[in-house]
One Martini backbone bead per residue (centre of mass of N, CA, C, O) as a GRO file, in nm:
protein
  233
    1UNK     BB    1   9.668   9.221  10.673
    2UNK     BB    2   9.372   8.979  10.731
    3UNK     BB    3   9.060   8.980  10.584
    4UNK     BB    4   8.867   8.803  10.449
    5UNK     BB    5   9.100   8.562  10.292
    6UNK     BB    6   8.913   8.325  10.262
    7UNK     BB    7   8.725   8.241   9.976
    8UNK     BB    8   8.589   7.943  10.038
    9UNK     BB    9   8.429   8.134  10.256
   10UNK     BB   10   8.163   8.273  10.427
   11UNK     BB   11   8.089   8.640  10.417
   12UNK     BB   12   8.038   8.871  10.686
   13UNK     BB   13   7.954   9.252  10.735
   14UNK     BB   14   7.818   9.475  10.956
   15UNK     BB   15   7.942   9.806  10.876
   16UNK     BB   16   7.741   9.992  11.068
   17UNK     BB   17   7.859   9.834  11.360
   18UNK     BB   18   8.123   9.977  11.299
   19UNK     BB   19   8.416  10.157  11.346
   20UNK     BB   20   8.542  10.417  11.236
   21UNK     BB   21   8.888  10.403  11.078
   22UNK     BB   22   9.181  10.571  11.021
   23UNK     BB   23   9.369  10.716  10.780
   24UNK     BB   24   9.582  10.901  10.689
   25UNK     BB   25   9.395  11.084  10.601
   26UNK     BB   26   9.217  11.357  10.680
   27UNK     BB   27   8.865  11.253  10.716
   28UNK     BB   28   8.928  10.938  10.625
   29UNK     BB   29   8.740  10.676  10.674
   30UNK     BB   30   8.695  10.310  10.780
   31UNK     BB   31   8.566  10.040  10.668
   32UNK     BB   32   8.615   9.694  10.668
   33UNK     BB   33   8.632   9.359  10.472
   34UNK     BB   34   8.855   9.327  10.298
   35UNK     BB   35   9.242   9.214  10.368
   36UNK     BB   36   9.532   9.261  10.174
   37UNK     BB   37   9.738   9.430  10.355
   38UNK     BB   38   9.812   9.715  10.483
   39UNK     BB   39   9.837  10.061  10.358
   40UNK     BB   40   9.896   9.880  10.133
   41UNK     BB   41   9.607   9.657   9.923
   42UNK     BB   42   9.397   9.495   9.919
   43UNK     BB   43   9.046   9.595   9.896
   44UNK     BB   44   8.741   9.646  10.101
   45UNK     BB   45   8.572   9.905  10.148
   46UNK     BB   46   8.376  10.204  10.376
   47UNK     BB   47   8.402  10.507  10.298
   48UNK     BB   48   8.449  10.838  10.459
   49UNK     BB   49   8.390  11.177  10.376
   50UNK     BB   50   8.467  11.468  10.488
   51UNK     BB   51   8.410  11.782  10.489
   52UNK     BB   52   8.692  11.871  10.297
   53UNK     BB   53   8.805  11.641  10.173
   54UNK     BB   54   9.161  11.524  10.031
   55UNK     BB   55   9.346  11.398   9.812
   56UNK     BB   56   9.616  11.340   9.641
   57UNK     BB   57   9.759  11.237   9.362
   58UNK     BB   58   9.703  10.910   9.254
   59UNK     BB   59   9.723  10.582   9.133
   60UNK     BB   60   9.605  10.288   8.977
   61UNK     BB   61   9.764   9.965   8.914
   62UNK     BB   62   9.497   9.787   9.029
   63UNK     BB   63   9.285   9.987   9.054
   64UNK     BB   64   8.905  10.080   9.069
   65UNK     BB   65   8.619  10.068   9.274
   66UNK     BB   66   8.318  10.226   9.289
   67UNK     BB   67   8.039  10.334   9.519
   68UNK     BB   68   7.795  10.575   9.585
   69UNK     BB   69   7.601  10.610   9.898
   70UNK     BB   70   7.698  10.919   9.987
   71UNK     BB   71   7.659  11.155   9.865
   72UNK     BB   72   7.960  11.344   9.703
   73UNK     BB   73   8.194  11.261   9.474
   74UNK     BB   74   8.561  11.360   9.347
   75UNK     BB   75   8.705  11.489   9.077
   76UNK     BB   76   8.876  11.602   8.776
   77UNK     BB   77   8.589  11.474   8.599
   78UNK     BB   78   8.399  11.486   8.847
   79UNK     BB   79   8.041  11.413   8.994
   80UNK     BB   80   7.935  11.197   9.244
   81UNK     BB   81   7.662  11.065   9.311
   82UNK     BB   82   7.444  10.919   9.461
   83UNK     BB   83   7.479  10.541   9.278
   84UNK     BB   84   7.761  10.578   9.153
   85UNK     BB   85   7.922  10.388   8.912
   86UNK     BB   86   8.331  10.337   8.945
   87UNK     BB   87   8.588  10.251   8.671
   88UNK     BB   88   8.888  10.228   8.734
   89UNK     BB   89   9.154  10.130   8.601
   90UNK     BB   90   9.460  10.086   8.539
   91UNK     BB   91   9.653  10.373   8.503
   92UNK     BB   92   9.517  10.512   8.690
   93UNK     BB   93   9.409  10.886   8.795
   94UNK     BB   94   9.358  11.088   9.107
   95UNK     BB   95   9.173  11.356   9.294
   96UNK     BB   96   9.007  11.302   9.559
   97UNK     BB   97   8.672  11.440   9.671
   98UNK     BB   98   8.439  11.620   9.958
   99UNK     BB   99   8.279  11.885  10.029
  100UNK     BB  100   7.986  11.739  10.136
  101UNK     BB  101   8.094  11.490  10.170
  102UNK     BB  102   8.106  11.107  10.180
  103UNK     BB  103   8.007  10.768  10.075
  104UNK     BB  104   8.204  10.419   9.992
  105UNK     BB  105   8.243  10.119   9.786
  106UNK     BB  106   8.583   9.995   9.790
  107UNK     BB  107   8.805   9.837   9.522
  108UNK     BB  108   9.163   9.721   9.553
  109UNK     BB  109   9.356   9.555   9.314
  110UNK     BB  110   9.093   9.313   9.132
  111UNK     BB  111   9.206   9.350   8.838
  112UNK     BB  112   9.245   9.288   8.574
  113UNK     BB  113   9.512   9.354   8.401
  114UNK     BB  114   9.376   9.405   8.106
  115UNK     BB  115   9.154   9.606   8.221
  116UNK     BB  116   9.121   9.900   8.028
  117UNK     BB  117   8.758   9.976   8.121
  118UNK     BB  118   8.607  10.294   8.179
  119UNK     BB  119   8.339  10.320   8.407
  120UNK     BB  120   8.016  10.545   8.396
  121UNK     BB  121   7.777  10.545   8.631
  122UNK     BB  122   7.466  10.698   8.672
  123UNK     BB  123   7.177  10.770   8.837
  124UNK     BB  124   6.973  10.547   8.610
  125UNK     BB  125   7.188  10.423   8.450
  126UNK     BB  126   7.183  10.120   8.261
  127UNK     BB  127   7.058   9.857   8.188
  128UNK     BB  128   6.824   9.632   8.145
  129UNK     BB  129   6.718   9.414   8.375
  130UNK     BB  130   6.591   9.113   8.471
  131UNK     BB  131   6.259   9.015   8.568
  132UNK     BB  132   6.225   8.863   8.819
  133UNK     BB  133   6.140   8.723   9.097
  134UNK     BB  134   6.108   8.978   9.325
  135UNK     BB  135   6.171   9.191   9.113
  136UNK     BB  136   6.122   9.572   9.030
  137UNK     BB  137   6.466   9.634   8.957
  138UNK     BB  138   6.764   9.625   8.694
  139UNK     BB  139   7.076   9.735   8.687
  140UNK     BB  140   7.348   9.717   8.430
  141UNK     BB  141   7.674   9.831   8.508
  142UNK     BB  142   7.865   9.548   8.441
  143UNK     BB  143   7.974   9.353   8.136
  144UNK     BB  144   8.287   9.224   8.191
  145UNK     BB  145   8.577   9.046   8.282
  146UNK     BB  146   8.368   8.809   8.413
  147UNK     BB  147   8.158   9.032   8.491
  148UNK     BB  148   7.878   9.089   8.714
  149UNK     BB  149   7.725   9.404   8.752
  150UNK     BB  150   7.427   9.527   9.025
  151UNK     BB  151   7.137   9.727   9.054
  152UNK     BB  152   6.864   9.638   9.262
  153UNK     BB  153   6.501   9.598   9.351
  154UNK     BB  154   6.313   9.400   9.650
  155UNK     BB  155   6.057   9.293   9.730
  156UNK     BB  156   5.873   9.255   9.950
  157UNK     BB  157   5.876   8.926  10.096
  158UNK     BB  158   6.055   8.797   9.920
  159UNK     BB  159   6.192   8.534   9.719
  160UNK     BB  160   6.562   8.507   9.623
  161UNK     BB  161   6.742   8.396   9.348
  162UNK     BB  162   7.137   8.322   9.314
  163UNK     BB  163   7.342   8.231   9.096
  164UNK     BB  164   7.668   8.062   9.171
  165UNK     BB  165   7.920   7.976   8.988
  166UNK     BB  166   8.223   8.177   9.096
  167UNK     BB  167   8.088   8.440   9.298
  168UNK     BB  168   7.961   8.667   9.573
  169UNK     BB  169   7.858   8.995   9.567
  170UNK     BB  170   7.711   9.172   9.851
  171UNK     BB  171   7.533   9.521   9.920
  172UNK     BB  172   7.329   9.669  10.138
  173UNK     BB  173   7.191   9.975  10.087
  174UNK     BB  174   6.835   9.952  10.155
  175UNK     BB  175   6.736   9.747  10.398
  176UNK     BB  176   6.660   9.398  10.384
  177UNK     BB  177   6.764   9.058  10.480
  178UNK     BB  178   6.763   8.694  10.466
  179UNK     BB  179   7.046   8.489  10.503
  180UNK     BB  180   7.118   8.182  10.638
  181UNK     BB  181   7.006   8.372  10.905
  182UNK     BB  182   7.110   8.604  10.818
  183UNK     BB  183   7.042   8.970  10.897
  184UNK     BB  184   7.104   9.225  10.599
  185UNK     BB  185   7.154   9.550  10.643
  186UNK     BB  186   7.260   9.855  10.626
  187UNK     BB  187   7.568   9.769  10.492
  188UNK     BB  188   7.559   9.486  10.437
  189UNK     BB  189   7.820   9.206  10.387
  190UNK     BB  190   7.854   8.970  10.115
  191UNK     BB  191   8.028   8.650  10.067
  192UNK     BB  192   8.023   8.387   9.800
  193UNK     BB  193   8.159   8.114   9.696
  194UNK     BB  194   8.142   7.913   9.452
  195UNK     BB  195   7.860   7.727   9.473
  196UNK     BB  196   7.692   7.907   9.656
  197UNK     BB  197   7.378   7.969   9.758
  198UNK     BB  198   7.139   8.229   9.690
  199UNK     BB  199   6.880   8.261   9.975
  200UNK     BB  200   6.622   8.530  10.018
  201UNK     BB  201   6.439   8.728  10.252
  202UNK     BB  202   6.249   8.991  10.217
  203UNK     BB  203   6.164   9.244  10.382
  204UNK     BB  204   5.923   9.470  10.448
  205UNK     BB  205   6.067   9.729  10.268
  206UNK     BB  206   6.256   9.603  10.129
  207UNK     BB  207   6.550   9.601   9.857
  208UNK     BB  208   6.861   9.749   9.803
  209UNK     BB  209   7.115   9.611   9.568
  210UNK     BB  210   7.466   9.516   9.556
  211UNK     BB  211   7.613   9.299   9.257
  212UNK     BB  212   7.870   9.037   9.244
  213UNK     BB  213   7.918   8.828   8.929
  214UNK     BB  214   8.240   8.624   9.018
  215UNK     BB  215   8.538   8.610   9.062
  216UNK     BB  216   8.712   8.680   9.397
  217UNK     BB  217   8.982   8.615   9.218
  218UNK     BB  218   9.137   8.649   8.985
  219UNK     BB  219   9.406   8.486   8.780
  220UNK     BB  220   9.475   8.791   8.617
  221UNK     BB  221   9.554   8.959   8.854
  222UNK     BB  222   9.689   9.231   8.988
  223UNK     BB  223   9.983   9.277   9.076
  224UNK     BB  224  10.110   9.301   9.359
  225UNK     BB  225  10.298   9.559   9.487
  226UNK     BB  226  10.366   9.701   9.825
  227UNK     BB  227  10.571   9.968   9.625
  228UNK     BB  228  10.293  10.040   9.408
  229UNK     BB  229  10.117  10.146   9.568
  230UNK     BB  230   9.885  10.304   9.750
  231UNK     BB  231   9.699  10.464   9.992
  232UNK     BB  232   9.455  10.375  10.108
  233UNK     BB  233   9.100  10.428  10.164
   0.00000   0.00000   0.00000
């Protein structure tokens, strides 16, 4: 499956107006954002789980890094409710699961090879980030491996400007924006290739984005082979 593969090209999705789509596992559905691959995949998607579903233990050879939009994930290390930003390296694994359901932000298979610094940011946790104009509150999630990951919120009417030289991922958390004439509300998925500027103009709510400033897949990315992968989330 090819879903939003050409990095070339400036994407958008809004998630919130897809139809859920069942993983193999019950209880586990999920809407797709980037997709090359399978049921073993690279990918980026948004998934859900329903209350009392759960994953058997399985590894993670090409990384995993994830977002809680909505509710608690768990797995054998803790809880991590809404807000919670965790990047599992190559070489990890855990057996996830959520009692009481949850929503997250999941991509797989993305990381540098070598990059083998495992991140738990908890809601409220990481360095505080320059309040540009328009910006109200700026959390930096995560430095390090070519990668600039934020958590920020934005000005109601504000208009905001990300310099984008590598390549941009951005996802609306809660509220609005808009940007190059597409309004991107709450789960609006957008990519935009190196060099393509991102300039929006914040709804009338404010918004909270999640957005990461990198190339949209490493030269030194981990190899894909979908003989070593596991299924997808």
């Amino acid at each position: 499956m090819l879903l939003n593969d050409d990095l070339l090209r400036r994407a958008i999705v809004h998630a919130a107006r897809l139809e859920w789509l069942p993983s193999p596992v019950a209880g586990v559905d999920r809407r797709m954002l980037f997709r090359i691959g399978g049921e073993k995949a690279r990918a980026t998607s948004i998934v859900r789980y329903a209350a009392g579903s759960r994953f058997s233990h399985h590894e993670h050879p090409g990384g995993e890094e994830f977002l809680v939009l909505d509710g608690v994930f768990q797995d054998e290390s803790g809880d991590f409710p809404a807000g919670t930003y965790v990047r599992n390296p190559p070489g990890t694994g855990h057996a996830p699961q959520s009692e009481e359901g949850c929503v997250i932000l999941v991509k797989l298979w993305q990381f540098k090879q070598d990059d083998r610094e495992r991140i738990v940011r908890l809601p409220g946790e990481g360095e505080a980030g320059e309040l540009r104009d328009g910006v109200m509150s700026s959390k930096i999630l995560f430095e390090g491996a070519g990668e600039h990951v934020m958590l920020e919120d934005w000005q109601a009417n504000a208009d905001v400007e990300l310099t984008n030289p590598q390549g941009l991922e951005l996802l609306v958390i809660d509220g609005s924006l808009t940007e190059a004439g597409d309004e991107l509300a709450r789960w609006s998925w957008l990519r935009l290739p190196p060099g393509q500027p991102f300039r929006a103009r914040v709804g009338q709510d404010g918004v909270r984005v999640w957005y990461k400033l990198a190339p949209l897949l490493h030269d030194d990315v981990c190899v894909f082979d979908g003989s070593e992968a596991h299924k997808d989330k």
